[in-house]
C-alpha positions as CSV (number, residue, x, y, z in Angstrom):
1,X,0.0,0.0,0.0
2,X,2.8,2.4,0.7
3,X,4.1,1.7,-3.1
4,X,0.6,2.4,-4.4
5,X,0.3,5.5,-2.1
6,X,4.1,7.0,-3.5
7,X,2.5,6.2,-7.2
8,X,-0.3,8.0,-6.9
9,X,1.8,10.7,-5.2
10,X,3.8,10.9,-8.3
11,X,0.6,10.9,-10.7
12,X,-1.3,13.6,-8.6
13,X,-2.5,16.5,-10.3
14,X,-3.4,19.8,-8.4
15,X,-1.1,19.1,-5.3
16,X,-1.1,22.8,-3.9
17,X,-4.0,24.7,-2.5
18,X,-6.9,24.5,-4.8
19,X,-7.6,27.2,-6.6
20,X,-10.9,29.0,-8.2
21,X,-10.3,27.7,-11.7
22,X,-11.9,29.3,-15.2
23,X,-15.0,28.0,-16.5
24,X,-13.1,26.3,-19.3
25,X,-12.2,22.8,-17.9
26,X,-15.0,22.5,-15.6
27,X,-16.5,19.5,-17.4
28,X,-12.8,17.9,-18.6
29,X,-12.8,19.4,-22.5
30,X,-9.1,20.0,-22.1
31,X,-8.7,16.3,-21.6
32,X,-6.9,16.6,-18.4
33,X,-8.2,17.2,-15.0
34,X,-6.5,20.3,-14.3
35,X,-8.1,22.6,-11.7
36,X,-9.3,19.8,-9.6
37,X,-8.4,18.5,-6.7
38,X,-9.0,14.5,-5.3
39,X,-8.7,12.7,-1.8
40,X,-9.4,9.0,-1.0
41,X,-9.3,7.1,2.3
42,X,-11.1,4.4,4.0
43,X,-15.1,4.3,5.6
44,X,-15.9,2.8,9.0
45,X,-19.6,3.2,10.2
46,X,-20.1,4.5,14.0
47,X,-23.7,3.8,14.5
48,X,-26.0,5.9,12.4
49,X,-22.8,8.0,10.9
50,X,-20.2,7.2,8.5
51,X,-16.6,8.2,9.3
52,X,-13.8,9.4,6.6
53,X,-10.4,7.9,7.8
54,X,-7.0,7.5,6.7
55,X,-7.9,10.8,4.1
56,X,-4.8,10.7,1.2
57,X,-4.3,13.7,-1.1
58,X,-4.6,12.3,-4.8
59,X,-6.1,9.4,-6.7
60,X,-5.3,5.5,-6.6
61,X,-5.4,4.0,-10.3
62,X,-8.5,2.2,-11.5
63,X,-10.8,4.2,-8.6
64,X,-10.6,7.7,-10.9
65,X,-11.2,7.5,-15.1
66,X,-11.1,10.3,-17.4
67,X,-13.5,8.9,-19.9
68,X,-13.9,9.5,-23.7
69,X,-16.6,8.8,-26.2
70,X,-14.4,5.6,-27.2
71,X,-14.2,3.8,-23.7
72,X,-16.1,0.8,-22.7
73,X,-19.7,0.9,-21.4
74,X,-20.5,0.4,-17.7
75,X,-18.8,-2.6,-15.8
76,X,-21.5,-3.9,-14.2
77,X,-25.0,-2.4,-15.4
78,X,-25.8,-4.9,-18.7
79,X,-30.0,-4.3,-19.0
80,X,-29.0,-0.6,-20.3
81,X,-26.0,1.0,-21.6
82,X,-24.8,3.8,-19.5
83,X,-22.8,5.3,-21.8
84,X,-19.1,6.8,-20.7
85,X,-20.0,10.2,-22.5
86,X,-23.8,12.1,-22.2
87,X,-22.2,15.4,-23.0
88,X,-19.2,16.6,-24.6
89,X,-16.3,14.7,-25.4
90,X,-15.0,13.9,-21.8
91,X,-16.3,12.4,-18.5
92,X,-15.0,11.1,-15.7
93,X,-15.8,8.0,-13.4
94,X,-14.7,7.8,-9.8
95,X,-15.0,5.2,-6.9
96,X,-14.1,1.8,-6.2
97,X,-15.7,-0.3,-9.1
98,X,-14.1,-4.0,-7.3
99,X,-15.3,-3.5,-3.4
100,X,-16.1,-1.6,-0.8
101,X,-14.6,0.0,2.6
102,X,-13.4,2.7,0.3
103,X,-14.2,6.4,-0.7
104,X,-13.0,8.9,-3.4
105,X,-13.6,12.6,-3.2
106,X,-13.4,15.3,-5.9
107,X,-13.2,18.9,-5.6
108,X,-13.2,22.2,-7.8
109,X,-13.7,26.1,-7.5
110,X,-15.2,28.4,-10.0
111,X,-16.1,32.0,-10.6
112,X,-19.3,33.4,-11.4
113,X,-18.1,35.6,-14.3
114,X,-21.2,37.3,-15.6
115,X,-25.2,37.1,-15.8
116,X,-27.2,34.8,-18.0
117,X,-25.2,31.6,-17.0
118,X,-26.5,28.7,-16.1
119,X,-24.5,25.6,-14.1
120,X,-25.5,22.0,-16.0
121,X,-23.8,18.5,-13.9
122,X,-24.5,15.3,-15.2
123,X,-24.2,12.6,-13.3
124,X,-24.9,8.7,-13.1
125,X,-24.6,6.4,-9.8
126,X,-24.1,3.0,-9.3
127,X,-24.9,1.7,-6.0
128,X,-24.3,-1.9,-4.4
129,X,-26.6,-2.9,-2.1
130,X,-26.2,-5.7,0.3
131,X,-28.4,-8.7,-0.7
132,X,-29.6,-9.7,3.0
133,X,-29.8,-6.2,4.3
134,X,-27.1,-6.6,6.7
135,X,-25.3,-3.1,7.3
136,X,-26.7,-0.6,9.3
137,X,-28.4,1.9,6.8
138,X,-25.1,4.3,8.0
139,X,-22.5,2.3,6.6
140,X,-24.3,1.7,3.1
141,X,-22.4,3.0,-0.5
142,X,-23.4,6.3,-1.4
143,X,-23.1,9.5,-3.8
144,X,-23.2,13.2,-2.4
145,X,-22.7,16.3,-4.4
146,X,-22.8,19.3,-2.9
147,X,-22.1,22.8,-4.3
148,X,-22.1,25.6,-2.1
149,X,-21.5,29.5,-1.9
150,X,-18.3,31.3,-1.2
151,X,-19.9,31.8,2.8
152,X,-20.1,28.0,2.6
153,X,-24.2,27.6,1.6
154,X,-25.3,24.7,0.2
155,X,-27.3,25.3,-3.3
156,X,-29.9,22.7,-3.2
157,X,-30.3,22.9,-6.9
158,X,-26.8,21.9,-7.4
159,X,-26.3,19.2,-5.1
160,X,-27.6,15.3,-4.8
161,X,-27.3,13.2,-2.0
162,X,-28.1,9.4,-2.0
163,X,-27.5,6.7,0.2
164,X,-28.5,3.0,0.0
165,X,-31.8,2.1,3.0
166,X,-32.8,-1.2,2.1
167,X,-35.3,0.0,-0.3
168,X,-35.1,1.0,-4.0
169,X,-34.8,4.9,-4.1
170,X,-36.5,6.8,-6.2
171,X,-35.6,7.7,-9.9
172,X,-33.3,4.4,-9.7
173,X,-33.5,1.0,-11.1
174,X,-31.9,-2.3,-10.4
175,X,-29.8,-5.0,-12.0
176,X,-29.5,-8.2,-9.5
177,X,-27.9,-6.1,-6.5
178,X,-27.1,-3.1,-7.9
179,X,-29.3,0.1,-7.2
180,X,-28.2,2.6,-10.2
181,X,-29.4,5.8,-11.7
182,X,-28.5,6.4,-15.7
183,X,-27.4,9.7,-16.5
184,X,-29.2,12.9,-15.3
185,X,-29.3,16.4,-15.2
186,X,-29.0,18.8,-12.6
187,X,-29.0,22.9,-13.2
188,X,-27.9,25.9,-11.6
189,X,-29.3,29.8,-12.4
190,X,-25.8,31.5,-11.5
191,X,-27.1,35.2,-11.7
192,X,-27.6,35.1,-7.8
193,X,-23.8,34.2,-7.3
194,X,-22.0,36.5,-10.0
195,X,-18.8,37.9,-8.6
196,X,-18.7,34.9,-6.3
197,X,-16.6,31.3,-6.2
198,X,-18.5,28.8,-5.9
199,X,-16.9,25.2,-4.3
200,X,-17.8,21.9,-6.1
201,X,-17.7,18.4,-4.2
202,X,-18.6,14.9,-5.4
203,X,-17.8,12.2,-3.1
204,X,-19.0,8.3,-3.4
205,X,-17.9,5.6,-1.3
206,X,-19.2,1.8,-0.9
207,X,-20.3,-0.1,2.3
208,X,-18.3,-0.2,5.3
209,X,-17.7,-4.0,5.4
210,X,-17.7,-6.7,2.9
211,X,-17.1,-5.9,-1.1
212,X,-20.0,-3.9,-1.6
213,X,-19.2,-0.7,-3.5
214,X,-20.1,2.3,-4.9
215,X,-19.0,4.5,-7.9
216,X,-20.6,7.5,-10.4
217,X,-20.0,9.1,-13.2
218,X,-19.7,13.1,-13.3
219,X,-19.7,16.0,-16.1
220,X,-20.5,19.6,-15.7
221,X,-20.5,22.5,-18.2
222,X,-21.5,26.4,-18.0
223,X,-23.7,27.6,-20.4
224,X,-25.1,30.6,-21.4
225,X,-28.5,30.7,-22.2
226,X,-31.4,33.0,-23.5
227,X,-34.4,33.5,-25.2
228,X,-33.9,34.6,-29.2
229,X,-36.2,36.5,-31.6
230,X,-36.6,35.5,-35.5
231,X,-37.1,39.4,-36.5
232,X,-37.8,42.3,-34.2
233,X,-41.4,42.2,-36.7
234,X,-43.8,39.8,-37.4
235,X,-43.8,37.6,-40.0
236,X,-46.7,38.4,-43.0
237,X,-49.1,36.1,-41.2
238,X,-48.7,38.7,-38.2
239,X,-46.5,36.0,-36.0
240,X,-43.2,36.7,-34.0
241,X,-41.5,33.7,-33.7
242,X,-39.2,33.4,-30.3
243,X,-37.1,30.5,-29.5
244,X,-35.7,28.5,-26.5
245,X,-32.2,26.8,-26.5
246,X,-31.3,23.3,-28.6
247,X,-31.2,20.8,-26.1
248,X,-33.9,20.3,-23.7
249,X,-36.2,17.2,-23.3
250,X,-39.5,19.6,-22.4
251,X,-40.2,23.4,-22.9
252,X,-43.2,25.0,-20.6
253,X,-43.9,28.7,-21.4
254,X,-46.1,30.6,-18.9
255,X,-48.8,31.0,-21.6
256,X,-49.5,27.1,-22.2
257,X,-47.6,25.9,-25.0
258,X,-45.2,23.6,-25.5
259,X,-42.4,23.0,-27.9
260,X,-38.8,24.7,-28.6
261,X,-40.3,27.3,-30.6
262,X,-43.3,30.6,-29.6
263,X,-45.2,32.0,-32.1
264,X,-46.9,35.4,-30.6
265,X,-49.1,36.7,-32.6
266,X,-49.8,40.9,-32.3
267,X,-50.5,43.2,-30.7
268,X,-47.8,42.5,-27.7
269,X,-46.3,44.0,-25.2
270,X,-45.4,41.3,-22.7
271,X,-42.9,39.4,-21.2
272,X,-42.6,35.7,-21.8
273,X,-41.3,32.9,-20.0
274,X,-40.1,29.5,-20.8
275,X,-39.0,26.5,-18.1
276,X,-36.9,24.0,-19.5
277,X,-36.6,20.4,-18.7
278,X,-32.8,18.5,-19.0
279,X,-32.6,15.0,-19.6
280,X,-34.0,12.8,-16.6
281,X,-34.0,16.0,-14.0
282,X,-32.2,14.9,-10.7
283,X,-34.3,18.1,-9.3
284,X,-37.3,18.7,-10.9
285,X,-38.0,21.8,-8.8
286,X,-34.8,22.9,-10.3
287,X,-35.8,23.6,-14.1
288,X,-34.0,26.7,-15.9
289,X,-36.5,29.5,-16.4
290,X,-35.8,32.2,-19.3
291,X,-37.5,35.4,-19.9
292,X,-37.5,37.9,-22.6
293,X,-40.1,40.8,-22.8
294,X,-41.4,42.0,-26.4
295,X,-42.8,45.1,-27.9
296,X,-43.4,44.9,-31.2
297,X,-41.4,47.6,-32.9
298,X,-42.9,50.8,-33.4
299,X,-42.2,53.6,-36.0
300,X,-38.4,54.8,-36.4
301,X,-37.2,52.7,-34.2
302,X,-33.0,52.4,-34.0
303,X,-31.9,49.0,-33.5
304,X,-28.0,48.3,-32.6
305,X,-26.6,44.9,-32.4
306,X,-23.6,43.6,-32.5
307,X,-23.3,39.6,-34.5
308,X,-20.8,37.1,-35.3
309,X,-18.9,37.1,-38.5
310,X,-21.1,35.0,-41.0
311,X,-24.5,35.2,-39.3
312,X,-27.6,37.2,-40.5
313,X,-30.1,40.1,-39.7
314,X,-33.3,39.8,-40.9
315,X,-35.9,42.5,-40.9
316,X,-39.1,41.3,-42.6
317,X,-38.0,39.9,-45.4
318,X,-34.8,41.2,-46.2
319,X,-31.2,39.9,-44.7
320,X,-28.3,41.9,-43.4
321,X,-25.1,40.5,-43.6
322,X,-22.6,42.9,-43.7
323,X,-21.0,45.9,-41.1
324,X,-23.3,49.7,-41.1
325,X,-25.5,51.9,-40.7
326,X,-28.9,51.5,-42.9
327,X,-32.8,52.6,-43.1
328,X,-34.9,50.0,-43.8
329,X,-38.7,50.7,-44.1
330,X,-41.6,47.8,-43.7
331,X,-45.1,48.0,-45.0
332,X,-47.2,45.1,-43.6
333,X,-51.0,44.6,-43.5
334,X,-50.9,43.6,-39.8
335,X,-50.2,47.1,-38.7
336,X,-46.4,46.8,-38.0
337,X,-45.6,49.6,-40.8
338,X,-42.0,50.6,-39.3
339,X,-39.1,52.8,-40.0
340,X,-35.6,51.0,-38.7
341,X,-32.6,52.8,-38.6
342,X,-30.0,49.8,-38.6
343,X,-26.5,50.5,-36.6
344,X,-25.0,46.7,-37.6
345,X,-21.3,45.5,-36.4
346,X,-20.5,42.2,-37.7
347,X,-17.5,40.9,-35.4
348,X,-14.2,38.7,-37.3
349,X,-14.0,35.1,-35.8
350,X,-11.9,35.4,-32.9
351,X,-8.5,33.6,-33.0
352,X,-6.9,31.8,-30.4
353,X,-3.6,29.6,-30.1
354,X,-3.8,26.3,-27.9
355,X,-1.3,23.2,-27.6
356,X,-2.3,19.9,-27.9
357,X,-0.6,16.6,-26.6
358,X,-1.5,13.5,-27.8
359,X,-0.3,9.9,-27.3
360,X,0.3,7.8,-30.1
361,X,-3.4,6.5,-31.7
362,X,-5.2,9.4,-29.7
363,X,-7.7,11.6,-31.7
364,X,-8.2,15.0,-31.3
365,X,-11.4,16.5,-32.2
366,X,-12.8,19.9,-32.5
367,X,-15.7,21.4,-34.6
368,X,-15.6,18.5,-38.0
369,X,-12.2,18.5,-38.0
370,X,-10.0,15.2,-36.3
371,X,-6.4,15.6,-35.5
372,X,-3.7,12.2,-34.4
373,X,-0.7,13.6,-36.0
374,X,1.8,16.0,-35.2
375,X,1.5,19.6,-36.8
376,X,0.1,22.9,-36.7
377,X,-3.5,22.9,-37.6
378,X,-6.0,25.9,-38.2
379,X,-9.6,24.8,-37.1
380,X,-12.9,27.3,-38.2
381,X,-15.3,25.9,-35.0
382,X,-18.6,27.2,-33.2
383,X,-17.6,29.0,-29.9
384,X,-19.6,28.7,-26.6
385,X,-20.5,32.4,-27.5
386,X,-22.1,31.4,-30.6
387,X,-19.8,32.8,-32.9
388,X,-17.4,31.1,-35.4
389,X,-13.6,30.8,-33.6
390,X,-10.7,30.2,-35.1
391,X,-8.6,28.0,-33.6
392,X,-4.6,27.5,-34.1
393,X,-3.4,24.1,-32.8
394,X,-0.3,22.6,-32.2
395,X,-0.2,19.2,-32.1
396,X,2.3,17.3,-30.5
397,X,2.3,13.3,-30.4
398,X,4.1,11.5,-27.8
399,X,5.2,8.4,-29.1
400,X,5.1,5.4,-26.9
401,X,3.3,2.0,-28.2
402,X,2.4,-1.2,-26.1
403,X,1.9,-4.7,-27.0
404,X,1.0,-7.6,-24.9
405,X,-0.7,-10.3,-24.5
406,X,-4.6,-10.4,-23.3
407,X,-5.0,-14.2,-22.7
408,X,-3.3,-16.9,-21.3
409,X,-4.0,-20.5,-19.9
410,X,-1.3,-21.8,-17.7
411,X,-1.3,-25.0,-15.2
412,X,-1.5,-24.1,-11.5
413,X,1.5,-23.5,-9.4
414,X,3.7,-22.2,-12.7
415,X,5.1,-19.2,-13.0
416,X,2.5,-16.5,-14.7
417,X,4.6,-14.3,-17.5
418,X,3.8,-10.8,-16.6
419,X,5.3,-8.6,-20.0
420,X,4.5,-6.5,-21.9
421,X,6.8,-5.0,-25.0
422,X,7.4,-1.0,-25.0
423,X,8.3,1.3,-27.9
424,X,8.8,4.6,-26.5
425,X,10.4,7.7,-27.4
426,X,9.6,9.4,-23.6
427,X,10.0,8.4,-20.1
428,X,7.5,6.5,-18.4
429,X,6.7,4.4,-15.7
430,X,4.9,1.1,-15.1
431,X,2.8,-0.4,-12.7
432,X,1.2,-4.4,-13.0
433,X,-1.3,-4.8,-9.9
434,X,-3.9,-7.4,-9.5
435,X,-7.1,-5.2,-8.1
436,X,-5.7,-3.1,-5.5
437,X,-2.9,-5.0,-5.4
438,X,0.4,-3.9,-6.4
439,X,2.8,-6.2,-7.8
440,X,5.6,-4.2,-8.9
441,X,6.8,-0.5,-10.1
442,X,9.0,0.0,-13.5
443,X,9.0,-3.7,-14.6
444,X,8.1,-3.9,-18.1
445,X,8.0,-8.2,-17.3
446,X,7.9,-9.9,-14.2
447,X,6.2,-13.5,-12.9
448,X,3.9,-14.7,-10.4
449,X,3.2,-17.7,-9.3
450,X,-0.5,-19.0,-10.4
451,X,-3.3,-20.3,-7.6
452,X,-6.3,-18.8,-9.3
453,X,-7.6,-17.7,-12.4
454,X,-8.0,-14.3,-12.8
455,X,-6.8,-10.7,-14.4
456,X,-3.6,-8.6,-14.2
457,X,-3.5,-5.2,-14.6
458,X,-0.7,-2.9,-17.3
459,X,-0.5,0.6,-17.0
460,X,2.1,2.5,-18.0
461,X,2.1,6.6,-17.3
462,X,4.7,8.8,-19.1
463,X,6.6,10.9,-17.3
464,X,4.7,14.2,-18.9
465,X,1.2,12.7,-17.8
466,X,0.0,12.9,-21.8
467,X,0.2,9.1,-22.0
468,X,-2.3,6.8,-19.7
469,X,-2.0,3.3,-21.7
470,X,-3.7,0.4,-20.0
471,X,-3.7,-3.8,-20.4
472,X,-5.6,-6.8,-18.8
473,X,-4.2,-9.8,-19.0
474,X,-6.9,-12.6,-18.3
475,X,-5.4,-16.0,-16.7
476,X,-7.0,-19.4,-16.8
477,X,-5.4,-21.6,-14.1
478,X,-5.8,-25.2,-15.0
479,X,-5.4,-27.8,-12.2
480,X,-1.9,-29.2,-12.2
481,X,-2.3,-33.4,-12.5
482,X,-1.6,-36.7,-14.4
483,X,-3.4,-38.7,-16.7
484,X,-3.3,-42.2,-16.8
485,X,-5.0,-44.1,-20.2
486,X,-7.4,-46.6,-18.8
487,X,-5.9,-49.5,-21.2
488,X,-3.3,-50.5,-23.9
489,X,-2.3,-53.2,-26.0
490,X,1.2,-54.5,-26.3
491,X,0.6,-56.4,-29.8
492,X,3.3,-55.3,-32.2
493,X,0.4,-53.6,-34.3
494,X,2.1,-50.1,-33.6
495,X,-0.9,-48.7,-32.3
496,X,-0.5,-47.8,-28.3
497,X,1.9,-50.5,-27.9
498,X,3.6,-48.8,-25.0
499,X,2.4,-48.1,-22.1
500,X,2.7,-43.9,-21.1
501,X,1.9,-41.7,-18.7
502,X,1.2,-38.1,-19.4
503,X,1.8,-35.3,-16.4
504,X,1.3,-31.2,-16.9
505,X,4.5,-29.0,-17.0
506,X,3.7,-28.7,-12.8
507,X,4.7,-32.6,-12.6
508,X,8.4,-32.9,-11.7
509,X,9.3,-36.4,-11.4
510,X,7.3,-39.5,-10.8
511,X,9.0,-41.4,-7.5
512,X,7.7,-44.7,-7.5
513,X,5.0,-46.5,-10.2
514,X,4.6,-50.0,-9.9
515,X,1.6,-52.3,-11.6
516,X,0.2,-55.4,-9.8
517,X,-2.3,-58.5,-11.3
518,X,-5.4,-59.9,-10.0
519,X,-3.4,-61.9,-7.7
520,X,-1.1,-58.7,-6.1
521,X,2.1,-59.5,-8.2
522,X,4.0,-56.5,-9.2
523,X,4.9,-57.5,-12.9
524,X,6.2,-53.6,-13.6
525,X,7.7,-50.9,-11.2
526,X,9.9,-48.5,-11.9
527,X,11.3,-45.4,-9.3
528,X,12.2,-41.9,-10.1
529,X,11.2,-41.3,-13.6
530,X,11.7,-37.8,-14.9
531,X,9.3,-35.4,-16.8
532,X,11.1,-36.3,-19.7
533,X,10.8,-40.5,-19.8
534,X,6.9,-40.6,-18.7
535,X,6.4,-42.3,-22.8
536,X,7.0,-45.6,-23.3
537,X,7.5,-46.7,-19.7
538,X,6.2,-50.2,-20.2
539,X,5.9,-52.6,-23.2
540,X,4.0,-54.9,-21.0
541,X,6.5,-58.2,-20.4
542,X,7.0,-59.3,-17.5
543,X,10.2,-61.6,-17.2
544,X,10.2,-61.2,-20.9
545,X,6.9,-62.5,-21.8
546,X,4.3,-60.4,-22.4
547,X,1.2,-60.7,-19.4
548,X,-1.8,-62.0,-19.6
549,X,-5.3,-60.0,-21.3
550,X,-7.2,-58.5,-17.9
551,X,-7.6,-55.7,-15.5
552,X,-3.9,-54.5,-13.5
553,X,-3.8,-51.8,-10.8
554,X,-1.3,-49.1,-10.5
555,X,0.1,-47.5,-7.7
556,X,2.2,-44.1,-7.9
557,X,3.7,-40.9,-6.3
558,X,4.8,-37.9,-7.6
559,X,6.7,-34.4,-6.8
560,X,5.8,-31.2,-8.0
561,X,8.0,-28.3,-9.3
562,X,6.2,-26.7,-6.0
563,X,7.7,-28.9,-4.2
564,X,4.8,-30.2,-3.2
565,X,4.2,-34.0,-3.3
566,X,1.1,-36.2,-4.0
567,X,-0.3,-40.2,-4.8
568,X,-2.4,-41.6,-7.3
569,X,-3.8,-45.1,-7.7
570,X,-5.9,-46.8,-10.1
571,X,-6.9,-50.0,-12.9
572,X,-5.9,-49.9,-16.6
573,X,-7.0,-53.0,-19.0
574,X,-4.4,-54.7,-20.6
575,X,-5.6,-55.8,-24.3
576,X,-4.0,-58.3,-26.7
């Protein structure tokens, strides 16, 4: 454990004093978990509470997963695919997927910039309960999330808490004795916090005793949202047409209607409200509401609006695309006959310069465009503001490639071959651990000895962090024994005229074999026979003549490259 512990210690991001981070990476889109900060320790349950112990700065490998849309499906949930990815192009899983006793704990801090935002987390929780209902309900797995102000609030609307009771809780499902939730949304309206940091905290943990465990999946993004008008004027069938973000499973507007999209028809002068529902709301109390008041425009009115670079203006039924000033009149028979005067600034796609690292076969994608080779790449994407970006990329590729093998049957008590073959241009270092179990640091190949079937874990981590690279190796242990054929026939025919003895690699040396007739002679026995002479071991003579048709017994012990010693006994038919 104290290996495992200096590892992690070595892998750990965010060391130092955590810090309010930018809005950027707050759901992992930088492919790295910069700005965050992680703990894990032990659970013990004293009475109704649950107690944190042995708290370690950091992360132990296989217990925290930066997820793409390419990694495998959950472990244990087969009746529905929770998918690695809802959102986005990164994820991340944490807690102890193999037992329980254990907890992981992630942290962040962000700044309210500006109004209109709104806090999205997505999360997905996998919960083993006990089959028998044996733990007290305080030492059952768990997932709390909890955000809170910077005086140390909690904001119910971005936080979660469940804990295993016995009974299924609601908005979850289960598979034999897992209690899970699939992905689901939970949002924050951040214009009551602008100015302020905000603390983030997801902690899940499994039962207090025995293997049962607990683990969840987490994303989060920032987005901005509002409610957008077609035209300032109604359409020729006297219709404004306002719309509500892409995105949403349900849209409620405070007149009635549903759908992503209002007509209003005139006259108006109102404001107008829309409540939108995410995807499986973890708090349906919780649902985004937009507003957006609208007076249909009047006589010479001036309209100033600033767009991105490539979009349109449309007033009535003609299109502005370009940077000025203009007058633009609009008869209609619905009684919006307006003057505009037009001040219009189209803005240039903002540029920006960002490295990349990559390890060999990674992908890199942004907007349509994929990237897996070193270079510098100019990218025309869609920007969280709306507006075309311009992005210029340097890609770098660390090179470091892994091969080894994935199977392997092997007879108990011989040495398992632990290897895998490196090509690398970078430092690294390797681990191979069997669950939470650390066999060895920096050992491309090693052995064990084999009691029990059963997989191996690879993971090599170069030195910059870029490259994570990981390898199961699934054993099949075999029992080590000899086989004995139940007859053969000394006959000169050529066919199983000897008599043979067959032993797995495990067999050392046979130390006595001797075969008796009906009567208890011994007419064969031979002592310390080697691996190598178990064939053709008797041609059935017995003071030069060969014996008699019938049933013989055999009598035998054996050594094992263990060490280990053993006896076998049987009948064999003797056919001429």
């Amino acid at each position: 454990m104290k290996l495992l512990s200096a590892l992690c210690l070595f892998l750990l991001l965010g060391l130092s004093e955590m810090k309010a981070q930018d809005q950027q990476n707050i759901g992992f889109e930088d492919g790295n978990l910069l700005g965050w900060e992680f703990e894990h320790g032990e659970v013990i349950d004293d009475t109704a509470d649950i107690t944190f112990q042995n708290l370690t700065r950091g992360f132990l490998p296989g217990r925290l997963e930066l997820l793409d849309r390419d990694s495998r499906g959950d472990p244990s949930i087969t009746v529905e695919n929770i998918r690695p990815v809802l959102r986005g192009n990164y994820s991340l899983r944490i807690g102890n997927t193999r037992e329980g006793g254990t907890f992981d704990r992630m942290k962040t801090k962000f700044k309210v910039a500006s109004y209109g935002l709104i806090y999205e987390f997505y999360l997905a929780a996998i919960l083993h309960n006990d089959r028998n209902n044996n733990h007290p309900e305080g030492g059952k797995p768990a997932v709390y999330l909890t955000l809170r102000d910077q005086n140390g609030n909690r904001i119910d609307c971005g936080s979660f808490a469940k804990q295993l009771d016995g009974t299924l809780p609601e908005g979850f499902l289960q598979e034999r004795d897992y209690m899970y939730r699939n992905w689901s949304t939970g949002s924050v309206n951040l214009d009551p916090y602008v100015g302020q940091t905000l603390t983030l905290e997801l902690t899940v943990h499994g039962c207090t005793a025995d293997g049962h465990r607990g683990y969840a999946y987490f994303d989060s993004e920032i987005r901005k949202l509002e409610l957008d008008l077609d035209s300032p004027c109604p359409d020729e069938d006297g219709f404004l047409s306002l719309n509500a973000p892409f995105g949403y499973v349900g849209y409620n507007w405070n007149n009635g209607q549903p759908g992503q999209n209002l007509k209003v028809s005139l006259p108006v002068d109102d404001e107008f409200a829309v409540k939108l529902t995410p995807h499986n709301n973890l708090n349906p109390g919780c649902m985004p509401e937009l507003r957006k008041a609208i007076k249909v425009a009047s006589k010479d009115t001036t309209i100033s609006q600033t767009l991105c670079g490539g979009k349109a203006f449309r007033v009535g039924d003609t299109t502005f695309t370009t940077t000025g000033s203009f007058t633009h009149k609009i008869k209609s028979s619905t009684g919006c006959d307006s003057t505009f005067l037009l001040n219009l600034t189209f803005t240039d796609p903002l540029e920006r310069s960002r490295t990349i690292n990559l390890c060999k076969g990674e992908k890199y994608l942004l907007g349509d465009q994929e990237m897996d080779s070193e270079g510098i790449f100019r990218v025309r994407y869609n920007g969280s503001n709306g507006c075309d970006s311009i992005a210029i990329l340097e890609v770098n590729v660390e090179n470091i490639e892994v091969n080894a093998e994935t199977k392997l049957t092997i007879p108990e008590g011989e040495p398992i071959p632990l290897k895998a073959e490196v090509e690398a241009d970078a430092p690294y270092v390797i681990t191979w651990s069997r669950g939470d179990t650390l066999i060895c640091i920096d050992c491309a190949s090693t052995e064990v000895f084999a009691t029990n079937s059963g997989s191996y874990d690879f993971r090599l981590t170069s030195q910059s962090g870029i490259c994570r690279i990981e390898k199961t190796l699934e054993v099949n242990v075999v029992p080590c024994g000899i086989y004995i054929p139940t007859a053969f026939s000394p006959n000169s025919d050529g066919v199983n005229d000897y008599f043979n003895i067959y032993g797995s690699p495990c067999i050392e040396n046979v130390n006595t074999f001797s075969i008796a007739n009906r009567l208890g002679q011994v007419v064969f026995s031979k002592t310390d026979i080697p691996h190598a002479a178990f064939e053709k071991l008797w041609d059935g003579r017995w003071f030069g003549e060969l014996v008699a048709s019938g049933e013989y017994y055999y009598q035998m012990t054996y050594q094992k490259t263990s060490g280990l010693s053993g006896s076998q006994n049987g009948s064999l038919t003797i056919m001429r």
